[in-house]
N, C-alpha and C positions, 0 to 999 in steps of 0.2 A: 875410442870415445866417439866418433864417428857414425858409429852404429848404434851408439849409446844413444847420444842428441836425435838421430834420425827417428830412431823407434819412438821417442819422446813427442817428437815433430807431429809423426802421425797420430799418437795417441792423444794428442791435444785436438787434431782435425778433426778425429770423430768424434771426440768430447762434445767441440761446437755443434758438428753435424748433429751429436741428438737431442744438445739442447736446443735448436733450431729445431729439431723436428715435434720435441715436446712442447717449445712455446707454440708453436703451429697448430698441433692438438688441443691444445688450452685453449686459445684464441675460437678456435672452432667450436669446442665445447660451450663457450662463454657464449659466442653466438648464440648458437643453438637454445643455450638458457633461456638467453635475454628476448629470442624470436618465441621461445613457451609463452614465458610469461606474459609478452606482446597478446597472445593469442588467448591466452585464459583469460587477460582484461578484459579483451573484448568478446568474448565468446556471445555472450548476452546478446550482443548485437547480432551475430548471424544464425544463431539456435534458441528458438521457440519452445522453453520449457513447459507445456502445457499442463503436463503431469509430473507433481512434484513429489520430491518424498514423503513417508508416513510423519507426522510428528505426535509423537505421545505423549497424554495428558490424559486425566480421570474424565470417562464421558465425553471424549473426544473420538469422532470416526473419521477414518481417511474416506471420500468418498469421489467418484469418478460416473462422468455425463458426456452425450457423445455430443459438440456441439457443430453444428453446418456453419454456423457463419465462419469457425475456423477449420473447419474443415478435420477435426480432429478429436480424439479424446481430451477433456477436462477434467482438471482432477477441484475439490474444494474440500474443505475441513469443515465441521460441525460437530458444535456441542448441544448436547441433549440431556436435559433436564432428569430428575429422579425420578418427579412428578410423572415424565412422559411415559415412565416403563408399569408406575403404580396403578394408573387412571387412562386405561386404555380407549376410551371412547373422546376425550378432551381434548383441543385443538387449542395451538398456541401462538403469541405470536411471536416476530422475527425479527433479530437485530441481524444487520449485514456487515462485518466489520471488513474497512477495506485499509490493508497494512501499506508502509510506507517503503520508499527508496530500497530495490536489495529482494523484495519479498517474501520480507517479515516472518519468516518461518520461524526463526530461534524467538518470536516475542509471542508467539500464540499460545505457549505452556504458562507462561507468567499471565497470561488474560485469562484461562480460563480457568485456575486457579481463583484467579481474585472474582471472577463472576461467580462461580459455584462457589466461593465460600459465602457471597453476599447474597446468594439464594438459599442457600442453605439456612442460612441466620434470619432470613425473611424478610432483609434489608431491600432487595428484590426482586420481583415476582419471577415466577420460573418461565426463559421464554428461550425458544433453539437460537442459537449464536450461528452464524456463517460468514466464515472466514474462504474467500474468494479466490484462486490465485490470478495476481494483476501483474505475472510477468516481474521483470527485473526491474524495468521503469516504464511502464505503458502509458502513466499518467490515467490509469483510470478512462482513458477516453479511443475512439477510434482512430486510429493514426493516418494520414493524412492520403499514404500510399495504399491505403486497404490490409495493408499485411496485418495490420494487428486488430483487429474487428472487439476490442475488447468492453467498450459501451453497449452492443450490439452483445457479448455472451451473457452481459451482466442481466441486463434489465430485459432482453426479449427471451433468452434462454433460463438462465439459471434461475430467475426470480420464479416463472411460471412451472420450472421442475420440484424445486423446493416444496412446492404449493401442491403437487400431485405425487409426490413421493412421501412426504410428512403431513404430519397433522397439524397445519398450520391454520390460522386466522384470514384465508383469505382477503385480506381487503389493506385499504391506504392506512387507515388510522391504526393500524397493531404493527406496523414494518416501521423501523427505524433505521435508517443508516447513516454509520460513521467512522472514524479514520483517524490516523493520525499521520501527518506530512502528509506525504502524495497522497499516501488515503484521505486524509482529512480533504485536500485541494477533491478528488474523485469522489466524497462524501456530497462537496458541497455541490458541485456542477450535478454530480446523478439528481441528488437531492433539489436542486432547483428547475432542472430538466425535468423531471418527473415526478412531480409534487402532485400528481394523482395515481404516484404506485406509493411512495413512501413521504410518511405522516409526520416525519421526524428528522431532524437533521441533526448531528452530532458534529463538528468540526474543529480537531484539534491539534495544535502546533501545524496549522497547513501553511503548504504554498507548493506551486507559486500562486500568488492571490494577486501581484501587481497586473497594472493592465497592459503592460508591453513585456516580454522574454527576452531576454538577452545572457550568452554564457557570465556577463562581465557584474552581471546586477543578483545578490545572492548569496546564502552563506559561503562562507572561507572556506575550501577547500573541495568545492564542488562544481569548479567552472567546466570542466573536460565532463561532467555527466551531463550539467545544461546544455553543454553543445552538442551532442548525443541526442538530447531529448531534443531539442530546437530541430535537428535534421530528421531522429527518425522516428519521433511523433509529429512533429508538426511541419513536416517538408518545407523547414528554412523560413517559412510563410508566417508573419506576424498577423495577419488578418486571421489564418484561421487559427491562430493560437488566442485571438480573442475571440473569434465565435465558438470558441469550447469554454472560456474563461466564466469562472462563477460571475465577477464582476459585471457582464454580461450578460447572465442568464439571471441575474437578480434584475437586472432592468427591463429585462422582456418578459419576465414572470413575478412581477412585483406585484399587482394584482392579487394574483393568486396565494402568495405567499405572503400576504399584509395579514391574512387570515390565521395563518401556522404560528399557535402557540408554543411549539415546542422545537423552536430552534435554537443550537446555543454554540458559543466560540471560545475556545480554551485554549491558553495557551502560558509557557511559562513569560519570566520579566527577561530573563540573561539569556533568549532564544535568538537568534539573528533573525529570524523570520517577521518580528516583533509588528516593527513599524508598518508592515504590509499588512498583517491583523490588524491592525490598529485604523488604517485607511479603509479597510474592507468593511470594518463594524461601521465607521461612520456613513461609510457608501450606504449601507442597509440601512440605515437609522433615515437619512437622506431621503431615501425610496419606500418610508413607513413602512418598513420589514421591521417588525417586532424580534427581538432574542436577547440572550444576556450575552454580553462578553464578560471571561474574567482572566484574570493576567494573576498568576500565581509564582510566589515571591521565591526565589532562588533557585530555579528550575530552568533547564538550557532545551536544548532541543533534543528529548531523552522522552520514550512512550510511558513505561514503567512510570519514572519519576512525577510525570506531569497527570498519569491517569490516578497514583496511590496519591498524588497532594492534592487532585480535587475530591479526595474524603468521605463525600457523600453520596449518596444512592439516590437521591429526590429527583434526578434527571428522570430517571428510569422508570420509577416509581408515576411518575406523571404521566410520560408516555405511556405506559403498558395495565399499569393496577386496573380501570374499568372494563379492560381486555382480558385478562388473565384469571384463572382460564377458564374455557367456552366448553361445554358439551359440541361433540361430535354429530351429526347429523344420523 
């Protein structure tokens, strides 16, 4: 019996021994997971996607530009009209859409759908769509440390390549640009900053629109990306997060844009962003900037939702119909 129990003794020891040695391996593995997914969260943060993947859509091209301010290939998307392929000498003009939080790529096949069916039907006029890439969260603007030069590819680079690449409308009054969320917020600052490139402002479900930044002020669920964007757009720095704010640049270009008929703010009722639309329309109104707001009933902070319930084509129509289109030189 002796030898019986003994053999027993050891075969319990290394029982423990390999469950100790397999929790040890778990434990490590679990690490290791938990340090991945650490590292995919943040990737955004240390890798500069300039050039994104293809996204496919009817009349949709992947297109790529070498830009200096970053020192890099760029890549953007663009749709092109039927018209441009039938009426070869015809110049058009150019909506710039600039997408939201994330980099919008999975919502560009649902836009250019709903645009080319609404050209198609003659709801509105045929004009190239350019969809931008603005990064994971660049905010649309130059970030504070120079690394993200992204105001700087938008409006000195890519507006003037557009212009020598396609047959566009060179001028202010046939360029539109617009957005939703951070796009919409980068819609309205490009658009108030340079309201002698583009004619047009579109601004929907934006923000941030308040005039101070804070991770703690904002929708639910989004404080660890504010704080992100607070450090590595705007270097922690609330001054320079309001010398980029539309807030801002509606007061120091009020003037100019008291004249701009065709600016407009959309947004849905049930959007957390709500009230900060709500202060920003009155700012404008404030500062005799002429535009419509409209607050559309049942709609949360969702592009899709909020762009198929504004219903109608008359925005576009307005901007573009005495534009559209132009013989060629």
């Amino acid at each position: 019996m002796r030898i019986v129990d003994r053999l027993r003794e050891m075969i319990r020891q290394y029982a423990n021994r390999a469950l100790a040695i397999v929790a040890g391996l778990l434990l490590i593995g679990c690490h290791q997971a938990q340090t991945t997914a650490q590292e995919i969260a943040s990737r955004h943060e240390t890798t500069l996607q300039w050039v994104t993947p293809i996204v496919s859509a009817p009349r949709l091209q992947h297109c790529i530009f070498y830009s200096a301010a970053a020192e890099s290939e760029v890549s953007y998307h663009i749709y092109i009209p039927e018209l441009y392929d039938t009426e070869g000498t015809q110049r058009f003009p150019v909506l710039f859409w600039l997408h939201g939080h994330g980099g919008g790529l999975n919502g560009i096949p649902y836009l250019v759908k709903s645009f080319d069916l609404a050209i198609r039907a003659g709801e509105m006029p045929p004009v190239l769509i350019i969809f931008p890439n603005g990064l994971f969260e660049s905010m649309w603007c130059n970030s504070k440390d120079g690394r993200v030069p992204m105001e700087t590819i938008v409006v000195e680079e890519l507006v003037p390549h557009i212009d020598s690449v396609f047959r566009t409308i060179a001028s202010q009054d046939a360029r539109l640009i617009e957005g939703f969320s951070m796009g919409g917020y980068g819609a309205a600052r490009l658009g108030f900053r340079y309201h002698d490139i583009f004619g047009a402002v579109s601004i929907l479900g934006a923000g941030p629109l308040q005039r101070e930044f804070y991770p703690s002020i904002g929708p639910s669920g989004m404080a660890l990306s504010r704080e992100r964007v607070l450090r590595d757009v705007y270097g922690s720095d609330q001054e320079y997060f309001r010398t980029q704010s539309p807030w801002v640049l509606a007061e120091q270009n009020s003037f100019a844009l008291s004249s701009n008929s065709h600016l407009r703010i959309a947004i849905g009722d049930r959007d957390e962003t709500l009230d900060f639309n709500c202060d920003f329309s009155s700012h404008l109104t404030s500062l005799g900037i002429p535009h419509t707001f409209e607050v559309l009933p049942d709609i949360g902070h969702n592009t899709m939702a909020l762009f198929n319930a504004m219903g109608n084509w008359e925005f576009y129509r307005d901007v573009f119909c005495a534009k559209v289109p132009a013989d060629g030189p």
